[in-house]
N, C-alpha and C positions, 0 to 999 in steps of 0.2 A: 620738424614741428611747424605748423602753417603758423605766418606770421599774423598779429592781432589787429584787426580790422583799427587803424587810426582816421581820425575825422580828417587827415591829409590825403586819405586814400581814395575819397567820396570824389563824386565829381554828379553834377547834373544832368538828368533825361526828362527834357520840359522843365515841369515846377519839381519831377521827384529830385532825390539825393539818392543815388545809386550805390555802389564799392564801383569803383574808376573801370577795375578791368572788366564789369560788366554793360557797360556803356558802349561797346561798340557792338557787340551778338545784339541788341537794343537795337540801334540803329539801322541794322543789320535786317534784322526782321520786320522793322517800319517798309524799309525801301524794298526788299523781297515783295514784301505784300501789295507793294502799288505801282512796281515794275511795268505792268503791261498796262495801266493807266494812266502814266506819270503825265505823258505828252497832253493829253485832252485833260487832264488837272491841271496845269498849267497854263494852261490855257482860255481853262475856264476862270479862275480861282483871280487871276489877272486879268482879265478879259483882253489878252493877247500880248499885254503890255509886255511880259515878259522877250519877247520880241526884242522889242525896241531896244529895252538895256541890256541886251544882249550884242545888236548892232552896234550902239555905242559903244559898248565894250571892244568889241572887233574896228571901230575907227581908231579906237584912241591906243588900241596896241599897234597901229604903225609900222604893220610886218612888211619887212621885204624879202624876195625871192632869195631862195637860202638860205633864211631861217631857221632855226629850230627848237621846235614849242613845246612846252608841257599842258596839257591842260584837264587839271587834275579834278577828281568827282565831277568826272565827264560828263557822266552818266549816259543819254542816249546819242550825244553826240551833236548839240549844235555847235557850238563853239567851236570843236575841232574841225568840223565842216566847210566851216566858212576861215580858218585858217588855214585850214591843208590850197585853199582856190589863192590865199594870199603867197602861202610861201615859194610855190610854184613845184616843179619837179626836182631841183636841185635842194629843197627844204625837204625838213618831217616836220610831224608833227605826232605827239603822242596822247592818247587817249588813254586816261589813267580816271581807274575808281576802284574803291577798296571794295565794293558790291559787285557780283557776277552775275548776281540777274540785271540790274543796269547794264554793265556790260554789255552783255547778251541782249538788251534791246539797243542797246547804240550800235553794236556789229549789225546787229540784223537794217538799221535806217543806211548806216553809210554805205552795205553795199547795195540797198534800192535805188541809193542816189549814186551808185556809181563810182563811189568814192574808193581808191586805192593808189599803192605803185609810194605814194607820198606819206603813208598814213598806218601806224599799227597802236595796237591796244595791248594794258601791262595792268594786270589787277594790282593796285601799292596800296599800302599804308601811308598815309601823308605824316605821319608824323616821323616815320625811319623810309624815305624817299631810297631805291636802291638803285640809284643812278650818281655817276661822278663827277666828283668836283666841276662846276665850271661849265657844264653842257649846254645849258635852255640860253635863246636869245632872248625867252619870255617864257613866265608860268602864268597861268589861267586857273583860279579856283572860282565856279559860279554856285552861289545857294548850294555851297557844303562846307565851309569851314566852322560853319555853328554847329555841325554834328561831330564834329572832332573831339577828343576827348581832353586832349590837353596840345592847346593849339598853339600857343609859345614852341612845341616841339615841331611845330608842322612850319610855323612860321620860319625859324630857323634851317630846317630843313631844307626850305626852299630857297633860300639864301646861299645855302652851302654849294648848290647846283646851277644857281645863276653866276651864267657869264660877267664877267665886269662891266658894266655898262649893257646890262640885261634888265628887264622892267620883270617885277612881279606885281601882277591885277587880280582883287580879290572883291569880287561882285557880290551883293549879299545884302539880304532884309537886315535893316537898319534904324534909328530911332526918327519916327515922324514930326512934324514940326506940329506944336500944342492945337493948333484950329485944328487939325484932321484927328486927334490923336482918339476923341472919342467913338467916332463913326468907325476909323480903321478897327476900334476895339470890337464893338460890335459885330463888326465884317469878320472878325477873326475868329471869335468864338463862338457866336452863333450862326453865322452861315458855312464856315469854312468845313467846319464837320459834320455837318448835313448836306453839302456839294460830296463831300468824302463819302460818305455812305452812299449816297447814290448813284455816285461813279464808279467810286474802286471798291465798294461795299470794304469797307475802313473808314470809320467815325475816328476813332482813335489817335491811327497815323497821324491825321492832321488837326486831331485836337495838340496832339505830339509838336508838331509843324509850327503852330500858334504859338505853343508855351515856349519853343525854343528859338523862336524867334525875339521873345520878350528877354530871352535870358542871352541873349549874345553881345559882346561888348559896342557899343554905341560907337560911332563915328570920331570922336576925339580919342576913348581909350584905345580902340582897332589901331589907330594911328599910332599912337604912344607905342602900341606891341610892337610894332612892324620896325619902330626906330632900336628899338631895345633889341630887337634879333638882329639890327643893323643894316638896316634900310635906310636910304637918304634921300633928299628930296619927297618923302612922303608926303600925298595931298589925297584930298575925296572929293568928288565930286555926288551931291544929295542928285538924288532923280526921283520924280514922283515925290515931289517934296518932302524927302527924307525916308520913304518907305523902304527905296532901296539906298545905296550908296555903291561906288567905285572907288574904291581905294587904289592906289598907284605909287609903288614906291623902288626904287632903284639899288642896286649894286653899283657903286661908281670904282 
């Protein structure tokens, strides 16, 4: 007998209220459909900026040769890129996303760039991680933990696989400080899904993109999560004055 739809089971896609377990075939069908776009969306949608908190990201994880990384909703592959050149040959690093067409466009960029030997790809679930105890010297989630479905379970997870004295970095649109907060709104809803349509012909996705970026936990709660899954030394760092955030918190 199928169990009774409870208001505990719901979980959010944008502003909708979904049943939880169909939130990810959701999510799932967003990023299919903007796959072969995503890179020049990005691009556009940030006017490059995405870049830069990306680099930062890659100063402040502090890899060294021998390493070994997680970097999880890889998706096409920057981040793992520019840490596979960190870790050296005696490092991995892994390229992990629960989407196969991302995937399949981040395989297809790393080996234009040449990238191997140091470096393979694992389609996972962030939230049931199928790698053991203790592994990563570092996990990397960039602009995908707000598509998670229940992300205390992702958060934990990731915990359970970092090394003692391992950094997990979780890069992500985050709450803007009150003088931008009106223009950013504007930028979000009315430009960002008409950028979408005429790129990826998807209005949707990133009307999708907007609203769940409004619904992901802010900067202080994020923080809160990450100590409750049992992270220490947690801190954030706002960038783009609050639009994004770096959070950063440890395994001691």
């Amino acid at each position: 007998m199928a169990k009774p739809q409870q208001p505990d089971d719901t979980t959010h896609f944008g502003y909708q209220s979904v049943p939880a377990e169909e939130k990810a075939d959701r999510v799932r069908d967003v990023f299919d459909s903007v796959a072969s776009r995503y890179d020049i969306m990005n691009d556009l949608m940030s006017a490059g900026l995405h870049r830069l908190w990306k680099r930062y990201t890659v100063d402040q994880a502090a890899l060294r040769p021998g390493n070994v990384v997680l970097d999880l909703a890889g998706g096409t592959g920057d981040l793992a890129r520019a840490f596979s050149g960190k870790v050296g040959k005696d490092g991995h690093v892994i390229l992990a996303d629960i989407n196969a067409a991302m995937l399949r466009q981040g395989r297809a960029r790393l080996i234009d760039a040449g990238v191997a030997g140091n470096l393979s790809i694992a389609q996972v679930d962030a939230e049931n991680l199928p790698f053991a105890d203790r592994t990563f010297d570092c996990i990397s989630i960039a602009f995908g933990l707000r598509n998670v479905t229940d992300k205390m379970a992702a958060l934990c997870s990731m915990y359970r696989i970092l090394k003692p004295g391992g950094k997990a970095m979780i890069l992500e649109f985050s709450e803007p400080n009150k003088a931008i907060k009106p223009a950013y709104d504007l930028y979000s809803f009315k430009v960002l899904p008409v950028l979408g349509q005429l790129i990826a012909r998807d209005a949707d996705s990133y009307q999708y993109l907007a609203e769940s970026i409004r619904m992901h936990p802010d900067q202080e709660t994020l923080k809160g999560m990450m100590e409750e899954a049992g992270f220490e030394r947690c801190r954030y760092d706002n960038l783009a004055a609050g639009i994004v955030a770096l959070h950063i918190g440890y395994r001691i």
